[in-house]
C-alpha positions in Angstrom: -24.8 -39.7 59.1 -22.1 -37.3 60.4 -19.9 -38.2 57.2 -23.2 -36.9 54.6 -23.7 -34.2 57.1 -20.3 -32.7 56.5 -20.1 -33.0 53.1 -23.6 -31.4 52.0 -22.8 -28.9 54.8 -19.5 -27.6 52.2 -21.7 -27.7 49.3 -23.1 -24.2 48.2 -26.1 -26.2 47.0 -26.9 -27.1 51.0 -24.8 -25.1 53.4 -27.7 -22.7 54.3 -30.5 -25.2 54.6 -31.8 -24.8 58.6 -29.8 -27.4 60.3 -32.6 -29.3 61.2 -34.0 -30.0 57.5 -30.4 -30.9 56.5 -30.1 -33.5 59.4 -33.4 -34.9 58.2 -32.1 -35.6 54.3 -28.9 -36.6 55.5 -30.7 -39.6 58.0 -32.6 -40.5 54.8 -29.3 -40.5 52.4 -26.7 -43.0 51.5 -23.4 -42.4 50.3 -22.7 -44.5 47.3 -19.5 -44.9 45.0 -19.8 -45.4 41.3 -16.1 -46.7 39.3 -15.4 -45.2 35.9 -17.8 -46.5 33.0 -20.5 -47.1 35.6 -24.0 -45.7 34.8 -25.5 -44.5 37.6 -28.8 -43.3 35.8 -30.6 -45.0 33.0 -32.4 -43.1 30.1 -35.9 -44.6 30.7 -35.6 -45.8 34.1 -38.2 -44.5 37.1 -37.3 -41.6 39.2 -35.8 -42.6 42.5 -34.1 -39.4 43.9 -31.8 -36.8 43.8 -27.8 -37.1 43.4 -25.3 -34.8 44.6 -21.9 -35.4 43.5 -19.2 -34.6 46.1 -16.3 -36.1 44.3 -15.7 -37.0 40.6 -16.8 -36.8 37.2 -20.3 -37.4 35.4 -20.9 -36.9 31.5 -24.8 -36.7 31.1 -25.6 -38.4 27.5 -28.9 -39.0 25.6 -30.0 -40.8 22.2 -30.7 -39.3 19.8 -31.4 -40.4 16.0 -30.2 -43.5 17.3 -26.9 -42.4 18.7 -25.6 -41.2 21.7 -24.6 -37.7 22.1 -23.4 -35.6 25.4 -24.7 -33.1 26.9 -22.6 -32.2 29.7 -20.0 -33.1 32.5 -21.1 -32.7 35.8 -18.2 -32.9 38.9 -18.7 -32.0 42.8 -21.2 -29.7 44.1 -23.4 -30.8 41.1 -27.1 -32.0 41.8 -28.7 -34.7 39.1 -32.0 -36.4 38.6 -34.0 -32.8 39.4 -35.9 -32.6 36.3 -37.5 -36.2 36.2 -38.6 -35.8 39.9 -40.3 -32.6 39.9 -41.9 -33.7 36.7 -42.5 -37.4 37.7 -41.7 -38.9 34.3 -39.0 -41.2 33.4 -35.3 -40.3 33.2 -34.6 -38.1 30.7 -30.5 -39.3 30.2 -28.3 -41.8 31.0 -25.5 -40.6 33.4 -22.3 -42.5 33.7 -19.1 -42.1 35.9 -15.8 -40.8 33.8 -13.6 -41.1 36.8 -14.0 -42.5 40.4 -17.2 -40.9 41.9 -19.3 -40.6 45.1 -22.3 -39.1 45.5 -25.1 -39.0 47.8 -28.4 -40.4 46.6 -31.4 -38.0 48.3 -34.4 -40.4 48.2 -37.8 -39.2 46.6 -39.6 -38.2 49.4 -37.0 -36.3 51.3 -36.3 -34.4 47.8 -40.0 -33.5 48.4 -39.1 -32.2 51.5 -36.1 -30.0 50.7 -38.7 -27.7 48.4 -39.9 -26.9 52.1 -37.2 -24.3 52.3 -37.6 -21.0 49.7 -34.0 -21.0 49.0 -33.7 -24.3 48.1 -36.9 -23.9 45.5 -35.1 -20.9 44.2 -32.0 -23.1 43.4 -33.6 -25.8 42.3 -35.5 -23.3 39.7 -32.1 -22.1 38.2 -30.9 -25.4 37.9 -33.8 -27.1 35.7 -34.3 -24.0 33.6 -30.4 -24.0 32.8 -30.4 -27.4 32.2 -33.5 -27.9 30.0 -32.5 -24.6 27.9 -29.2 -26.4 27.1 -30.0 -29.8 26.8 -32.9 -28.5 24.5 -30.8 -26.4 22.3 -28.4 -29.8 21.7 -31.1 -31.9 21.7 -33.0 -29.6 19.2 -29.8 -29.5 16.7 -28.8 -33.2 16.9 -32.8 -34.0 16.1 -32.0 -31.6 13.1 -29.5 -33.1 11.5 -30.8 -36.9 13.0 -34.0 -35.3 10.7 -32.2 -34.7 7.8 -30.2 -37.9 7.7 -33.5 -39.6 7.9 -34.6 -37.9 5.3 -31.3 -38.3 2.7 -31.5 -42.1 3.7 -35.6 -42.0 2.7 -34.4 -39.8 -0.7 -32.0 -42.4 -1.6 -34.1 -44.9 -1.0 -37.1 -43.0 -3.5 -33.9 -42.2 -6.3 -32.9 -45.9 -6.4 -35.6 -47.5 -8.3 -35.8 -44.3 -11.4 -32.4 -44.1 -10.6 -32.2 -48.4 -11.9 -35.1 -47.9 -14.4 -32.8 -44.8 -16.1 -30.2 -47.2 -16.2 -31.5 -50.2 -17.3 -33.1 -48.2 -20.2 -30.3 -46.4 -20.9 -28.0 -49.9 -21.5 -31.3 -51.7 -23.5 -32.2 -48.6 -25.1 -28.2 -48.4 -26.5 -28.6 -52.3 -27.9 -32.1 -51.9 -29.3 -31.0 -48.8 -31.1 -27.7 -51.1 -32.6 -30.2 -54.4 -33.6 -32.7 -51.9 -35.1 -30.1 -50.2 -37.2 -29.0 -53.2 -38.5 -32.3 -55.0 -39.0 -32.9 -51.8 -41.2 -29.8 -52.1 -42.9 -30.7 -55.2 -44.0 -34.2 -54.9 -45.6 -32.8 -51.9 -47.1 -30.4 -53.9 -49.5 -33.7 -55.7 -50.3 -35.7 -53.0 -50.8 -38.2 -53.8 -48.0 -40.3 -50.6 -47.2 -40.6 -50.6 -44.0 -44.6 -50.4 -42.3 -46.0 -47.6 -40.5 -46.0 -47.8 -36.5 -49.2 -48.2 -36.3 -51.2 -51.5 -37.2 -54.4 -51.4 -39.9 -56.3 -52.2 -37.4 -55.7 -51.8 -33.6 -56.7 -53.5 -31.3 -57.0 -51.6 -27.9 -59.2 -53.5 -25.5 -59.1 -53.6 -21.7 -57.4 -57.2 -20.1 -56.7 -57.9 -17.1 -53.2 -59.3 -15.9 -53.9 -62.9 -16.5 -55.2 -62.1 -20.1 -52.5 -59.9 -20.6 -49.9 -62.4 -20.1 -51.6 -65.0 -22.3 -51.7 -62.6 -24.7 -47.9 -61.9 -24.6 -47.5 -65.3 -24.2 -49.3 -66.5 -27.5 -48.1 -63.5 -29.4 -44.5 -64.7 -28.1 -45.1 -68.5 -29.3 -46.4 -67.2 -32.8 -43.3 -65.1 -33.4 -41.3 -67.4 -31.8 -42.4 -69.5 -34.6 -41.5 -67.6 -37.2 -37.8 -67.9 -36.8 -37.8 -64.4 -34.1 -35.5 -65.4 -31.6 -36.0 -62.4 -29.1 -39.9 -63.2 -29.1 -41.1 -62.9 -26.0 -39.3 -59.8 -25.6 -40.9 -57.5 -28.0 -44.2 -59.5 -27.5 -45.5 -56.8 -24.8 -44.4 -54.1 -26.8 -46.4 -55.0 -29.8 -49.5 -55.8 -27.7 -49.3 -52.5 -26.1 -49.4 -50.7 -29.8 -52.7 -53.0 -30.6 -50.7 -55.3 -32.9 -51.8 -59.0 -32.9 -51.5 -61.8 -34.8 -54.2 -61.4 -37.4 -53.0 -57.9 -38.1 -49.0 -58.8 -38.1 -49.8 -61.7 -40.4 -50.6 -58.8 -43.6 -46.9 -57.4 -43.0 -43.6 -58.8 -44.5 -43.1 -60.3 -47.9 -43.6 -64.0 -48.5 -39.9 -64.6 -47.8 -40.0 -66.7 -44.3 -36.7 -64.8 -43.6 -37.3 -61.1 -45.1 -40.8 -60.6 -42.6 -38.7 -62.2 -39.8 -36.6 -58.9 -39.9 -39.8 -57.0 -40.7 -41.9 -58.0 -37.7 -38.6 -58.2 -35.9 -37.8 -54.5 -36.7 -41.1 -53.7 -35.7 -41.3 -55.0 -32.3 -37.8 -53.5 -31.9 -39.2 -49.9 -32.8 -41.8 -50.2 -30.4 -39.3 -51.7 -27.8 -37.1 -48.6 -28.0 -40.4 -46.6 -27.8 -41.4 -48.0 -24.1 -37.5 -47.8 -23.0 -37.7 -44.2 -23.8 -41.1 -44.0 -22.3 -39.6 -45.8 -19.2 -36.4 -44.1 -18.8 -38.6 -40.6 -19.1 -40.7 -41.6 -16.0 -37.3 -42.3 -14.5 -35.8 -39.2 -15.1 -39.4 -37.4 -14.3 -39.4 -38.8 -10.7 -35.8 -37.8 -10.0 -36.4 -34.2 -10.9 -39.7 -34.0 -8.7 -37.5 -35.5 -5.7 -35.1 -32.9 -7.1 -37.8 -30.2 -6.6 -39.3 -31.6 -3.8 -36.0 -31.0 -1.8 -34.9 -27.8 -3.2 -38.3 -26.4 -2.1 -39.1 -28.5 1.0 -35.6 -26.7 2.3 -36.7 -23.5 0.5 -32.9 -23.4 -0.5 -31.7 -20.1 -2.4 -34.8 -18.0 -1.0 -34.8 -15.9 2.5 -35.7 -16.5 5.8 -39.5 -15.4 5.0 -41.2 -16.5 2.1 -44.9 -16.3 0.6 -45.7 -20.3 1.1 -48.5 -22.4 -1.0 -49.0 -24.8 1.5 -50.2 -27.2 -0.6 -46.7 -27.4 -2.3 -45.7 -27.3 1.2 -47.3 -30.6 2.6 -47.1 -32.0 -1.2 -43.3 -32.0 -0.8 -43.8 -33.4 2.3 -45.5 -36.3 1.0 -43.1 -36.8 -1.7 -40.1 -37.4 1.1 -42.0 -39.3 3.2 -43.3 -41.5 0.3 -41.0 -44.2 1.5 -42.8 -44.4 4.5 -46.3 -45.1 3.0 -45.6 -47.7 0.9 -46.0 -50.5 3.8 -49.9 -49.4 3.8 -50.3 -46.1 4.3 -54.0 -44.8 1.9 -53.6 -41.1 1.8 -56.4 -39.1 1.3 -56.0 -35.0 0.1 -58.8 -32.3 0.7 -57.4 -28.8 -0.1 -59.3 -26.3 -0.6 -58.9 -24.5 -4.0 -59.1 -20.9 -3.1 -56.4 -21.2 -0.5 -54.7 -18.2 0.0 -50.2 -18.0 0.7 -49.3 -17.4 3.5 -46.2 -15.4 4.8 -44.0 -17.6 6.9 -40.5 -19.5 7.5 -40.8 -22.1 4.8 -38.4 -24.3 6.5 -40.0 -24.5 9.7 -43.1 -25.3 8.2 -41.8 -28.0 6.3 -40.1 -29.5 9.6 -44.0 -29.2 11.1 -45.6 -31.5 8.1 -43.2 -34.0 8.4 -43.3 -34.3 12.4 -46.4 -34.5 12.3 -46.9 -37.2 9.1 -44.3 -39.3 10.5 -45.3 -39.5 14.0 -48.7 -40.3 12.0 -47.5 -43.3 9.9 -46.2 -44.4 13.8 -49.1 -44.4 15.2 -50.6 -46.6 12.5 -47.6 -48.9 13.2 -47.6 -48.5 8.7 -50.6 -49.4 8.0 -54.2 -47.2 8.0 -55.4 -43.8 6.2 -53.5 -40.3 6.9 -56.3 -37.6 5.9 -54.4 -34.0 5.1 -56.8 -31.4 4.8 -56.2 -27.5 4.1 -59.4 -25.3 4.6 -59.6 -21.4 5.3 -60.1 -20.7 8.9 -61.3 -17.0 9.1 -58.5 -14.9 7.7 -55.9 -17.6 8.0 -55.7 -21.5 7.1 -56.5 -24.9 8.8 -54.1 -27.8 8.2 -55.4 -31.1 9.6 -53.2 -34.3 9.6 -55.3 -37.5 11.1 -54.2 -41.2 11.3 -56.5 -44.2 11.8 -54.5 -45.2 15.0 -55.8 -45.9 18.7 -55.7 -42.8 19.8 -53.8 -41.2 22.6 -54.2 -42.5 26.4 -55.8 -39.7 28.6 -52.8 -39.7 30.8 -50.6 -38.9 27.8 -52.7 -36.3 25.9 -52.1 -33.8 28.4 -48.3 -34.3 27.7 -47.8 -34.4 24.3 -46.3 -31.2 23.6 -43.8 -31.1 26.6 -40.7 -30.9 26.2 -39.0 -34.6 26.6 -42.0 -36.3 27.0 -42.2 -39.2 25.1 -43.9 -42.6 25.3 -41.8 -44.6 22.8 -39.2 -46.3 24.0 -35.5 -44.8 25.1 -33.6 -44.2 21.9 -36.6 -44.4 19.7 -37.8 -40.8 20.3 -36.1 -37.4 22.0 -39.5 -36.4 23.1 -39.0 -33.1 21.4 -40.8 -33.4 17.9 -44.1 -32.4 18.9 -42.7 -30.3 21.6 -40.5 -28.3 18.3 -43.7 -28.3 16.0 -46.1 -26.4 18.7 -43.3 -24.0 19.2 -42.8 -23.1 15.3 -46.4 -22.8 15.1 -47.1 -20.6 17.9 -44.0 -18.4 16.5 -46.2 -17.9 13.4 -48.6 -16.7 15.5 -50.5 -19.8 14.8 -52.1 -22.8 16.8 -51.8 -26.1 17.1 -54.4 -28.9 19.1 -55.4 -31.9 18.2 -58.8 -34.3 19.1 -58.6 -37.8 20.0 -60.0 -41.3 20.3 -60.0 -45.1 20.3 -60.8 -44.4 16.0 -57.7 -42.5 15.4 -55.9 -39.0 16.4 -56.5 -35.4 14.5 -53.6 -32.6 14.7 -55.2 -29.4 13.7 -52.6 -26.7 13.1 -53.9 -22.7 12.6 -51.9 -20.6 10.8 -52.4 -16.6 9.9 -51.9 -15.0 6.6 -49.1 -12.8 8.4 -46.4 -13.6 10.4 -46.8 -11.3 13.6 -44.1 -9.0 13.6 -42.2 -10.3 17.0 -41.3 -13.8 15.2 -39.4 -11.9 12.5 -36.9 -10.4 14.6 -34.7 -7.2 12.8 -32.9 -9.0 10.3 -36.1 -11.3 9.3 -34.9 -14.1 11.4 -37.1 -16.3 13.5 -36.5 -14.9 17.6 -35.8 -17.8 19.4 -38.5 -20.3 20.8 
């Protein structure tokens, strides 16, 4: 006792606690050694007490977008584990020993205790609102750029398959356009003239997938049978033009050969048609990804902008599209006479995609996300809901603290819905949300004008 007595009793943190309350924590202490590489707090764990360092070093870490950053080196004189007790959730970061370190570990209870004395209150006040104002600003910028990877990694993911699609048709397209040229070439030297694109009489009725493919595969046989050796290939394109059998039979001359290269060039032509076709759709979804981006990031304009947010949460949508494909229905009500808004662009975009992602979670990928934009007054109403089971009672009066999380350590900073209520309330808006076993509702309110304090003198968002 005498050994944790003299120590705390050199440490500024302690030395003018009354004697009697500092004999109290020091019967209640232990000393404890920790070797380099040793963790000594777990991100996650339960809140056991308060640690005062009185020799060594301590780096403080955290994951985030599933890697581990640092956000700070404590050494003697140092207190850790404050924040998690006075707020009774689960460690916030993992602290490890760098060198050889003791400490004293302050149980729970007697930590209680110790915010009997003004001074030590005071203290203990400067300490967590340091701390949390750094670790928030890191935190905040690593989420950033955690965000933004996620969001390359979901953009390549959405470019690959126009991305393939532009260049299978482009290397098809390139073959189709050689065999058609010289199909031509030939039933020129007969004097073949060549049939119009579209048959005598089309046939354009509606089939399902199983008719469809007996269709092609009949159409395929029949050509096949006439000497076409790439049959089955130009089959579909023909039966998407309404050619069939009874109307390909009037083409050709007589020559078994000759309307082999007729029919053939034919299917060919329409073949190079639906590459085209294909490779356009490739090319179309690139550029709206393209778009999508350049305005989700609002790239090129100021730090204010006039924002349609139905573009907005559109472009939203179109990054996150990866995301719904496992099951995700969406359903859009927007109201047509919306009216812009004046806001950071960027911040809102970082709001619609919180709040669809953590969404699609709480469907575990599977359900119906409802986005609906409505005028509220002289502003606007943007709700996002999800079909999930709702949030717990004990945890919907957390959900926008800072840190709080209830997924698991490494899976979430706890700082996403924390970030979205602050951009909102900087636009002078207001975010809530309603809750139950069918499904949760985040309702954010938004005015036409951005109050004048967010803008700050040079049009900058102040800092939340």
């Amino acid at each position: 006792m005498n050994t944790i007595f003299e120590q705390l009793k050199k440490l500024p943190y302690f030395a003018d606690l009354p004697e009697r309350l500092l004999l109290r924590v020091c019967i209640a202490s232990e000393q404890l050694h920790a070797a380099p590489g040793e963790v000594i707090i777990e991100e996650g764990s339960k809140s056991d007490g308060l640690y005062v360092v009185t020799e060594g070093e301590l780096e403080v870490t955290k994951v985030s977008g599933g890697r581990s950053i640092s956000l700070a080196r404590v050494g003697a004189g140092e207190v850790l584990g404050e924040i998690s007790l006075l707020d009774d959730v689960p460690r916030i970061a993992t602290v490890a020993a760098i060198t050889d370190v003791e400490y004293i570990k302050v149980p729970s209870d007697t930590f209680i205790e110790l915010l009997d004395d003004p001074k030590m209150v005071l203290r203990m006040l400067r300490t967590v609102t340091s701390r949390l104002r750094e670790t928030e600003g890191l935190v905040r910028s690593e989420e950033r750029m955690a965000g933004l990877g996620r969001m390359a990694a979901g953009l390549m993911h959405e470019l690959n398959n126009p991305m393939a699609a532009i260049r299978h048709g482009t290397n098809s397209g390139r073959a189709i356009i050689e065999d058609l040229g010289d199909t031509a070439r030939r039933l020129s030297t007969k004097g073949v003239v060549l049939p119009e694109e579209t048959p005598p009489d089309p046939v354009h009725e509606e089939m399902s997938a199983l008719a469809r493919a007996d269709a092609e595969d009949a159409l395929g046989e029949w050509l096949s049978g006439l000497g076409i050796t790439d049959a089955w290939e130009l089959a579909p394109a023909l039966i998407d033009a309404g050619w069939r059998e009874a109307n390909l039979e009037l083409l050709g001359p007589d020559d078994p050969e000759t309307r082999a290269d007729v029919l053939r060039w034919l299917g060919l032509r329409l073949l190079g048609i639906q590459v085209a076709s294909e490779v356009k759709i490739g090319a179309d979804r690139v550029s709206e990804l393209i778009q999508a981006v350049k305005e989700f990031s609002y790239l090129d304009q100021g730090s204010i902008q006039t924002v349609d947010l139905r573009t907005s949460i559109d472009n939203a949508l179109v990054l996150l599209k990866h995301r719904l494909k496992t099951g995700v229905k969406v359903i859009k009500e927007y109201d047509p006479d919306l009216p812009e808004i004046e806001a950071f662009g960027a911040e809102l975009s970082q709001v619609w995609t919180n709040l669809i992602d953590n969404a699609i979670y709480a469907m575990n990928g599977e359900g119906v996300l409802t986005v609906t934009i409505s005028q509220d007054g002289d502003g606007v109403l943007v709700t996002i809901g999800d079909t999930g089971t709702g949030i717990p009672d004990d945890v919907a009066s957390r959900v926008f603290d800072p840190f709080f999380t209830t997924k698991e350590p490494g899976q979430g900073t706890g700082l996403g819905l924390a970030t979205v209520h602050s951009i909102v309330a900087r636009h002078g808006g207001k975010l809530d949300f309603v809750t139950g076993s069918d499904g949760t509702t985040f309702q954010a309110r938004l005015l036409p004008k951005l109050p004048t304090a967010a803008q700050g003198s040079d049009g900058k968002p102040e800092p939340g």
